[in-house]
C-alpha positions in Angstrom: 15.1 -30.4 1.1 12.2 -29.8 -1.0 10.0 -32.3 0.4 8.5 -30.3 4.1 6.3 -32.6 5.1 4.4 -35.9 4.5 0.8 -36.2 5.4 0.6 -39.9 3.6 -1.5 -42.9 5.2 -2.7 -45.9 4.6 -5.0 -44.7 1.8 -3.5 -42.1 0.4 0.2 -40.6 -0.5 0.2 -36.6 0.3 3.1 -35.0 -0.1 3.9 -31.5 1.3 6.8 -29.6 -0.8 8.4 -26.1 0.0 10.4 -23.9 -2.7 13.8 -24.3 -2.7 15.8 -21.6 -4.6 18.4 -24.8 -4.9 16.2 -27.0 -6.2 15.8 -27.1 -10.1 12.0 -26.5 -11.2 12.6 -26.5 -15.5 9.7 -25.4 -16.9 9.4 -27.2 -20.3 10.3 -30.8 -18.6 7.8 -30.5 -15.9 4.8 -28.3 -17.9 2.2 -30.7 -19.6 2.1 -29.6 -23.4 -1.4 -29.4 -22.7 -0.6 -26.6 -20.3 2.4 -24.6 -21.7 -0.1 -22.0 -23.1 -1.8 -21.7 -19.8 0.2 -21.5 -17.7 3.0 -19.5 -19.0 0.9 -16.4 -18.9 0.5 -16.6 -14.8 2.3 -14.6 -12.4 5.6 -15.9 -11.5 4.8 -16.9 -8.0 1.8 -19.4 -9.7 3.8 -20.4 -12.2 6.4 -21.4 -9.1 3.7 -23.5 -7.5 2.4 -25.2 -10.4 6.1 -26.4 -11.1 6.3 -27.3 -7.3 3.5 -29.6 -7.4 4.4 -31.6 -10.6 7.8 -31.7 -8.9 6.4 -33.7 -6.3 4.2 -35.5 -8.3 6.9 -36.8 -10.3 8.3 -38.1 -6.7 5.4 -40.2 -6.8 4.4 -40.9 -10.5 6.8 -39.8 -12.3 5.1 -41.0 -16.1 1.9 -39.4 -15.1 0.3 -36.0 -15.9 -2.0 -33.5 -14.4 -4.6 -32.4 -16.6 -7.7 -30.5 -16.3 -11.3 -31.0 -17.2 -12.2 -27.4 -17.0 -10.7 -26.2 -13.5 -10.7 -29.8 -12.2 -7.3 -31.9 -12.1 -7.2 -35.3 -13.3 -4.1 -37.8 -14.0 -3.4 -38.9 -17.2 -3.3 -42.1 -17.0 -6.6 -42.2 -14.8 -5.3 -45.3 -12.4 -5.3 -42.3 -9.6 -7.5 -39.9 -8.1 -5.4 -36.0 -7.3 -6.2 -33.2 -5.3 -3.5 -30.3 -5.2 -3.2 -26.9 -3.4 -0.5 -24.8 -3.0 0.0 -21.2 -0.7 3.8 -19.9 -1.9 6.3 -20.8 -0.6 4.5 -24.1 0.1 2.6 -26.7 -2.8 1.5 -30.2 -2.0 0.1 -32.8 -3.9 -2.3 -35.9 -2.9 -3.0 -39.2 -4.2 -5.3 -42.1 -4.3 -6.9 -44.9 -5.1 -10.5 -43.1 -3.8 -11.5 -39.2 -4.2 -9.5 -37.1 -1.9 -9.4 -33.4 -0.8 -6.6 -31.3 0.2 -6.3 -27.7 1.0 -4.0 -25.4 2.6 -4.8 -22.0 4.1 -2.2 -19.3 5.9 -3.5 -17.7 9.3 -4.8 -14.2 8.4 -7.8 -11.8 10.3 -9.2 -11.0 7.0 -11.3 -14.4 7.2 -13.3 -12.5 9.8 -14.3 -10.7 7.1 -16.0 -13.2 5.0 -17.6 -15.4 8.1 -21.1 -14.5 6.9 -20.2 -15.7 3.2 -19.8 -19.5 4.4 -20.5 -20.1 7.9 -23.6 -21.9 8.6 -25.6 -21.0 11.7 -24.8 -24.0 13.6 -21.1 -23.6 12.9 -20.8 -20.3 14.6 -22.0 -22.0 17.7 -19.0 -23.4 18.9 -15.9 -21.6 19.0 -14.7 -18.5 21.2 -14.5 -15.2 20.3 -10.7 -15.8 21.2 -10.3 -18.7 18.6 -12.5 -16.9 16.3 -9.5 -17.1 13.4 -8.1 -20.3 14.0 -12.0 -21.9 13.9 -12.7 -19.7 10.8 -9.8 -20.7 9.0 -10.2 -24.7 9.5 -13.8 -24.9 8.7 -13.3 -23.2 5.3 -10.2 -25.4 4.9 -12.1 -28.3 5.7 -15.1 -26.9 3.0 -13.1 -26.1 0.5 -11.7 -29.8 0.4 -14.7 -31.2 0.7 -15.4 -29.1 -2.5 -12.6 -30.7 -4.1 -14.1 -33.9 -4.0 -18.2 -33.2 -4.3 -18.7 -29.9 -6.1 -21.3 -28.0 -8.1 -21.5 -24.4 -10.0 -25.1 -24.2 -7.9 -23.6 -24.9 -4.5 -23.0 -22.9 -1.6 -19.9 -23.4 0.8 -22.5 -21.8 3.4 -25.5 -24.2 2.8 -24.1 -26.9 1.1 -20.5 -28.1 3.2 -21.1 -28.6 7.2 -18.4 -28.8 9.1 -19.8 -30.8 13.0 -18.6 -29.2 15.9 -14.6 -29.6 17.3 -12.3 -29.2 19.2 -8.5 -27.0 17.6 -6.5 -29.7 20.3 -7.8 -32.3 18.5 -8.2 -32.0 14.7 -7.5 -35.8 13.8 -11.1 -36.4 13.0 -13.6 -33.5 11.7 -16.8 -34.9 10.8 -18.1 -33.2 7.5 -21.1 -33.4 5.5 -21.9 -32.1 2.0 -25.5 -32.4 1.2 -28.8 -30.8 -1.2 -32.2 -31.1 -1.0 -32.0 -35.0 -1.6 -29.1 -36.4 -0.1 -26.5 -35.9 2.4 -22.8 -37.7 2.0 -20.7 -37.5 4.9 -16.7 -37.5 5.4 -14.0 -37.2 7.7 -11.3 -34.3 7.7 -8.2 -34.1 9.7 -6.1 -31.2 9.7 -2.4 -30.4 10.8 -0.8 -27.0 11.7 2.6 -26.1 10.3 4.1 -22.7 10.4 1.3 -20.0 10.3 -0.6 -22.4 7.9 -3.5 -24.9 8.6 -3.8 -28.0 6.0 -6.7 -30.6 5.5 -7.2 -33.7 4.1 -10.5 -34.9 3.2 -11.2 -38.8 2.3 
């Protein structure tokens, strides 16, 4: 079955979909004509999650249409706030009546990498050398949903998103903050595990 998982609550429906070489994806029925030209020139495997997450946005809404406002999705009609993300084989969608953040992120030692690029100092105060990936891995998932919902050109995922200190047996509530020289707004993430993929929810 398509449909993997669902992450919906109370305030939000957040669907979790997996490709199915079964399932029927047709291109020009579930392609915006706004997007045709787009997104007909990605890679296959995009062009397979883009059709994944209209399919289960049509599960949900199926006379509305994702749009974008440069790289930013928005419904069509605008009764509904939408975050997507998608990490092949897997694309979910989420929506709501407030701003929400989703993201999904696949396990990988590269992110040890790219620690210094958006850790902030506090963060990297917390975890073991042992959890090191798994950490890593959930507090850019956590920042890059936050970003989803409060973003600018001149932030930083490093001085701009904090992610407070937790604990990976207990990822139902990850206090977040995203904040500038002015003001500070603060959220809640929770995150589930599936596979060898972390996903978070931001509201």
């Amino acid at each position: 079955m398509p449909l993997y998982k669902d992450f919906s609550d109370e305030k939000a429906t957040i669907l979790l979909w997996k490709f199915d070489e079964d399932e029927e994806l047709d291109f020009e029925n579930l392609i915006e004509t706004e997007n045709l030209e787009k997104i007909k020139n990605y890679h296959p495997t995009k062009i397979t999650e883009a059709l994944l997450v209209r399919k289960a946005l049509k599960s949900i809404l199926p006379s509305h249409k994702i749009l974008y406002k440069e790289r930013e999705p928005f419904l069509v009609p605008k009764d509904y706030c939408i975050s997507i993300t998608h990490s092949f084989p897997f694309a979910a969608v989420a929506v709501s009546k407030e701003k929400i953040g989703i993201d999904m992120e696949k396990f990988n030692p590269k992110i040890l990498r790219i620690e210094h690029k958006f850790i902030y100092p506090d963060e990297a105060t917390f975890f073991s050398e042992q959890d090191k990936m798994e950490y890593l891995t959930v507090i850019w998932s956590v920042k890059e949903s936050l970003y989803k919902i409060h973003h600018s050109n001149y932030w930083s995922l490093k001085r701009n998103y904090k992610v407070e200190p937790f604990d990976l047996k207990n990822l139902n509530k990850i206090n977040c903050s995203v904040y500038d020289d002015n003001n500070c707004d603060h959220f809640s993430a929770r995150v589930k595990f599936f596979e060898d993929f972390c996903f978070t929810i931001v509201d």
